[in-house]
C-alpha positions, 0 to 999 in steps of 0.5 A, a space after each residue: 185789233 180790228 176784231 177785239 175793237 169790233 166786239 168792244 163796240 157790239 158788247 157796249 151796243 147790246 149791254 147798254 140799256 137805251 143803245 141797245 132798245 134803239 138797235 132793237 137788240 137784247 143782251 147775248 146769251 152764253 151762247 151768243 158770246 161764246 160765238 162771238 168770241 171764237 169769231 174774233 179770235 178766229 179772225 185774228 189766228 187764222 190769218 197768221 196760221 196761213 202766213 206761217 204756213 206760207 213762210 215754212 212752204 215758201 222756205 222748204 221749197 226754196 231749200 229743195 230747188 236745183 239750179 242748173 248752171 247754163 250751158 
């Protein structure tokens, strides 16, 4: 959620006209937006991939390991 406020934040700075003048910003391109828009949606998948793919390693590994009894 930190990500979509982040970009709320940064589109409001570069589009409002005096904001944007005082940050010495213009308004993105297509481009620019696109980038932007990958790296929020970045931030926010790639994290919960690993922790997917974590909990399904940690699963098979504990499915696959014998324990022999002491003695």
């Amino acid at each position: 959620m930190a990500a979509v406020g982040s970009l709320v934040v940064l589109g409001v700075v570069v589009s409002v006209p005096g904001l944007s003048h005082f940050f010495g910003s213009r308004p993105p391109g297509p481009a620019a937006w696109t980038i932007a828009l990958a790296s929020a949606a970045g931030s926010v998948l790639v994290p919960l991939a690993v922790r997917g793919a974590a909990g399904a390693l940690g699963k098979v590994h504990l499915q696959h390991t014998c324990v022999q009894p002491a003695g």
